[in-house]
N, C-alpha and C positions, 0 to 999 in steps of 0.2 A: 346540553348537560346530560347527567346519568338517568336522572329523571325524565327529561324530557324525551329521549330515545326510548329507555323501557313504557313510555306511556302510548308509542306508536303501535305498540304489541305486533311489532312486524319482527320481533328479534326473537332467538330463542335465548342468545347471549350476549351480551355487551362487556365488552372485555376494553378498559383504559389503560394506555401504556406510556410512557416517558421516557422521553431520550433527550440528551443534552445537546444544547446546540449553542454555537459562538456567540459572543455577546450576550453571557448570563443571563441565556434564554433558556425555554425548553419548549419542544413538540412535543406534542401529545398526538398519539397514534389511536386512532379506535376501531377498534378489529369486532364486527358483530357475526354473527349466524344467522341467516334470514330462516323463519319458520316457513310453512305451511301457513299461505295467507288466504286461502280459498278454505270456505265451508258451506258444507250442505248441512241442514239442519230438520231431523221430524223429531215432533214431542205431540205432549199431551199433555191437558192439566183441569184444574178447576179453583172456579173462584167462584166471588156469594155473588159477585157482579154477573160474571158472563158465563156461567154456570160449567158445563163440561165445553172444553175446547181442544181441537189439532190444530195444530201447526207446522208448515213447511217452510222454511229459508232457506236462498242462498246467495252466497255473500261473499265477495272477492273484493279482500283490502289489497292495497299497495297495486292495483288496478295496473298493469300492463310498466312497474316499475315505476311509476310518477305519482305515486300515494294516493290517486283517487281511491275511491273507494263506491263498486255497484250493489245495491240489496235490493232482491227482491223476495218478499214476505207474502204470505196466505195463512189462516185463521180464518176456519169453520167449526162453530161453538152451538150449543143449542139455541141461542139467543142471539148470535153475533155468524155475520160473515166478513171478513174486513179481507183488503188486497193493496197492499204496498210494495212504488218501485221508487225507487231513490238514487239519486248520486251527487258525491260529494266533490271536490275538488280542492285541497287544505291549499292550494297554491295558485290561484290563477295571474293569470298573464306576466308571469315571473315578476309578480309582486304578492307578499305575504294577506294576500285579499282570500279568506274563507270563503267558498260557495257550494252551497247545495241547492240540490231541484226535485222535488218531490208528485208522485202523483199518488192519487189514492182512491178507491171503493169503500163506502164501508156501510153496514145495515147492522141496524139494532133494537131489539124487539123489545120495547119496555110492558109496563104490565097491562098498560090502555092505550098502547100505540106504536107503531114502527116507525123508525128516521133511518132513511134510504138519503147517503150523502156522498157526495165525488167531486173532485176537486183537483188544483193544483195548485202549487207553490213554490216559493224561491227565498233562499236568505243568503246575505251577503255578509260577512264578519272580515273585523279590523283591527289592529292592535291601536287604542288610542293615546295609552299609555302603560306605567311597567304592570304585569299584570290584568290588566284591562282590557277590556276587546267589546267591541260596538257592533251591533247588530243590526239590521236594516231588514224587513224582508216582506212577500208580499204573497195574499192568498186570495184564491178563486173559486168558491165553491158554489154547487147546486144541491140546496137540501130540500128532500121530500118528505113532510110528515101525513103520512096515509094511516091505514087500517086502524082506524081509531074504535075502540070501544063506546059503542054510544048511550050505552047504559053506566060505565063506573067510571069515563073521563071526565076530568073538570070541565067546566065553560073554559077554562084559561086555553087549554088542551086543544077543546074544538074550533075556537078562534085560529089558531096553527092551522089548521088542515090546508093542505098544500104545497104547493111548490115555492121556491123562493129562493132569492140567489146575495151573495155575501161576497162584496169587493174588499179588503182588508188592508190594511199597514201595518207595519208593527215597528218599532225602534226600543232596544235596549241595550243594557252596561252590563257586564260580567268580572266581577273582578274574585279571580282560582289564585289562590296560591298551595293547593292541595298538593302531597307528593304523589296519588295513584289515582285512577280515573274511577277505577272499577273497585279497590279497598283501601278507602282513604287511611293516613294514621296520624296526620297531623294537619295542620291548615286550616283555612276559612275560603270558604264561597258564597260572593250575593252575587244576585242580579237583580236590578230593578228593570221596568221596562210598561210600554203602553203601547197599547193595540185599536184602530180606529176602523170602525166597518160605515160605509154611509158616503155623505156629502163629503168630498166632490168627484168618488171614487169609482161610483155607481153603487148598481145593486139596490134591493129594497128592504133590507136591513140597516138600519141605523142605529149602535152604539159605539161606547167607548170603554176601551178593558184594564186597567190600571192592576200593578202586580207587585208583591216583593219578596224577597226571599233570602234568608242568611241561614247556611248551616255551619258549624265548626266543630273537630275532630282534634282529640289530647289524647296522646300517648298514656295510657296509665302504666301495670307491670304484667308480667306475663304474658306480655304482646296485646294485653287487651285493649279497644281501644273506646273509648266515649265519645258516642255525638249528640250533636243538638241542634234542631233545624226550625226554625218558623215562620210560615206564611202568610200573607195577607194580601184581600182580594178587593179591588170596589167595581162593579158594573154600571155604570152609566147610559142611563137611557135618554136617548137624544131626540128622539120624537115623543108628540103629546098621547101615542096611542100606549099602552103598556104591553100590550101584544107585537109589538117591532121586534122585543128584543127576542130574540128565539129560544125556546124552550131550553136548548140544548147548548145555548154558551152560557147559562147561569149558573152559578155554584149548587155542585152537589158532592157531596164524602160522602165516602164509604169505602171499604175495598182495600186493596193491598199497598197504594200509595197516598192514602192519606189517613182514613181511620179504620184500620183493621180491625176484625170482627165485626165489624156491620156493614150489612148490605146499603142503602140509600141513609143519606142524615142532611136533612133540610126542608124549609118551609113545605109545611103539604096541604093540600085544599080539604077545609075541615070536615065539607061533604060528603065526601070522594074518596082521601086520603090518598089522593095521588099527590108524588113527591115533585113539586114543582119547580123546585130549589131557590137560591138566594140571591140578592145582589148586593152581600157582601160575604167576607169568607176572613179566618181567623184559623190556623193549625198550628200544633208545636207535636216535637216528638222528640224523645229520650231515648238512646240507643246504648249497650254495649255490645261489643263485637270481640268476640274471642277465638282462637283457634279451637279446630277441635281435631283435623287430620293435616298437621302443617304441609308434608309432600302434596298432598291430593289439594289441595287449596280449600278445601273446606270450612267454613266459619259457623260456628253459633251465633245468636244474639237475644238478648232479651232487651223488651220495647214498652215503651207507655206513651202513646196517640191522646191529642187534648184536641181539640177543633168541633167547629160549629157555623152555619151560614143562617142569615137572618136578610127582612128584605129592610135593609137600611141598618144603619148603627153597630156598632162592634161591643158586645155582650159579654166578658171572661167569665162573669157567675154565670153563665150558661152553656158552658162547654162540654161534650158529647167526652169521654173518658176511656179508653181500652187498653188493656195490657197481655203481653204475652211473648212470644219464643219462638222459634225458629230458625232453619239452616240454612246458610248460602255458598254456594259455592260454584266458582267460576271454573265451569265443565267444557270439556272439549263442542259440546253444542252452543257455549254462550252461557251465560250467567243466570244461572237456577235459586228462584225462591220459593220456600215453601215454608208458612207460618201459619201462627195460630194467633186469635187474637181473642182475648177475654171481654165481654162488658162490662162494665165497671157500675153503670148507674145504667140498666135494663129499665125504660118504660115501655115495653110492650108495644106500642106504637110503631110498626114500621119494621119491629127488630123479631124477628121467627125464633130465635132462639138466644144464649144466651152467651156463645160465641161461635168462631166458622174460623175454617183451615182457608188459606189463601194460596195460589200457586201461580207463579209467572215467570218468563222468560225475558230479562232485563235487567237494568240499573237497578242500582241497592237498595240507596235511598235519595 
């Protein structure tokens, strides 16, 4: 369909044509323009998370004419060095079977410790039914939590130190009926989905990651458009130590994709006040999206962020609150955000101020 070619973003034009043919038929002829599918990409930006950051990409869709797709990304931040290579394959073995392969670096300096991680991974998608598409996929990684601060970490924190390694599954359902990938205007998308690290996989990590997720997009007028997206998280810990589960796969918000204008928001160690985060998780957010320079693709939006993680139970009189504004706009380098997020309910704890500008190179929302 018309959508479904414009959403390859391999065309500059998609032009449908009709012609009559015997037997009170009709062909339909579809004449496109291929773009400019190769991009190099530098930027610069900052966020409350990963403070000032550069960025290099480059990325060659429709890979040698057969719609792979190779990325290779870098990001060095004052906090953060990450290195991503990827490739996809929307079509293997001339059956409609998704795959992707990923490899990754990535180092991040929290406030009483650095996690040095690397890894590799694979996913397999399916159509299972209209709409629908199954997910399979599986990850390998080695994480090192070093350079611990031995004066302001928690006990939880110092129990981490070390190396440790994480054999993974994942299986999940997607069901898109959106009409644009990059600025949705109408449609619904969930997925649900569960992630298993531990027996009988290897590795000496042992949990289970349960997940869900619905947003949906209504046309209102003057092309503006309304969303509504919300999450929910539960971590399951599957050995008797509490320390299995690793620091770094437990819920924690803040930041540009989940509650803007705040840096960290979850459980913290009440000695320490390091942000240890949750093992469960709860987000909603409210969007409108408007044009603001129709040629240039440019979009406004104003936003209201709810979410909060807790270590057990699901709390809505306890939800973290921000609201605020900002532009997006899908630029010749890739899809630019830049927002502002207000606090709504400031307790001081954890929060420096009393909101923060966000900025990143990605998906909308």
């Amino acid at each position: 369909s018309y959508n479904n070619l414009n959403q390859l973003r391999y065309f500059e034009e998609v032009d449908f044509q009709t012609e009559k043919a015997p037997d009170n038929k009709v062909d339909i002829n579809i004449r496109v323009k291929e773009k400019n599918t190769g991009m190099f990409m530098v930027g610069a930006g900052y966020s409350a998370v990963d403070q000032a950051v550069i960025m290099a990409q480059v990325v060659q869709q429709n890979f040698l004419g057969y719609g792979q797709t190779m990325s290779l990304k870098a990001s060095l931040g004052s906090t953060t060095n990450n290195y991503e290579l990827s490739f996809t394959e929307p079509w293997l073995f001339d059956l409609p079977l998704w795959f992707k392969a990923d490899l990754w670096k990535y180092k991040k300096e929290y406030d009483s410790y650095t996690l040095d991680t690397k890894g590799i991974g694979a996913t397999w998608g399916y159509p299972v039914w209209k709409k629908i598409i199954g997910y399979v996929g599986y990850k390998f990684s080695i994480d090192n939590i070093m350079d611990i601060n031995q004066i302001t970490a928690s006990s939880y924190i110092k129990a981490q130190e070390g190396e440790r390694t994480t054999s993974s599954v994942s299986f999940s359902l997607v069901y898109d009926t959106t009409d644009d990938m990059m600025f949705p205007t109408k449609g619904i998308k969930a997925s649900t989905g569960v992630r298993h690290a531990g027996v009988p996989l290897g590795g000496n990590t042992e949990f289970t990651k349960y997940s869900g997720t619905v947003a949906g997009y209504y046309p209102l007028f003057w092309d503006i458009v309304f969303g509504a997206k919300g999450q929910i998280g539960f971590l399951q810990n599957n050995d008797d130590s509490d320390d299995k589960i690793p620091i770094y796969e437990r819920y924690v918000l803040g930041g540009i994709n989940s509650l803007r204008g705040l840096r960290y928001v979850g459980p913290i160690n009440p000695g320490t006040s390091d942000v240890i985060g949750g093992t469960t998780m709860l987000t909603f957010s409210l969007e409108l999206v408007f044009p603001l320079i129709k040629d240039a693709g440019m979009k406004g939006v104003f936003f209201y962020d709810a979410g909060n993680t807790w270590n057990g139970g699901y709390y809505p009189d306890d939800l973290r609150m921000t609201c605020g504004a900002g532009i997006r706009w899908y630029s010749p380098i890739g899809p630019l955000r830049l927002e502002y997020g207000y606090v709504l309910d400031r307790k001081g704890l954890n929060d420096d101020s009393t909101g923060r500008f966000e900025f990143t190179i990605g998906m909308f929302m």
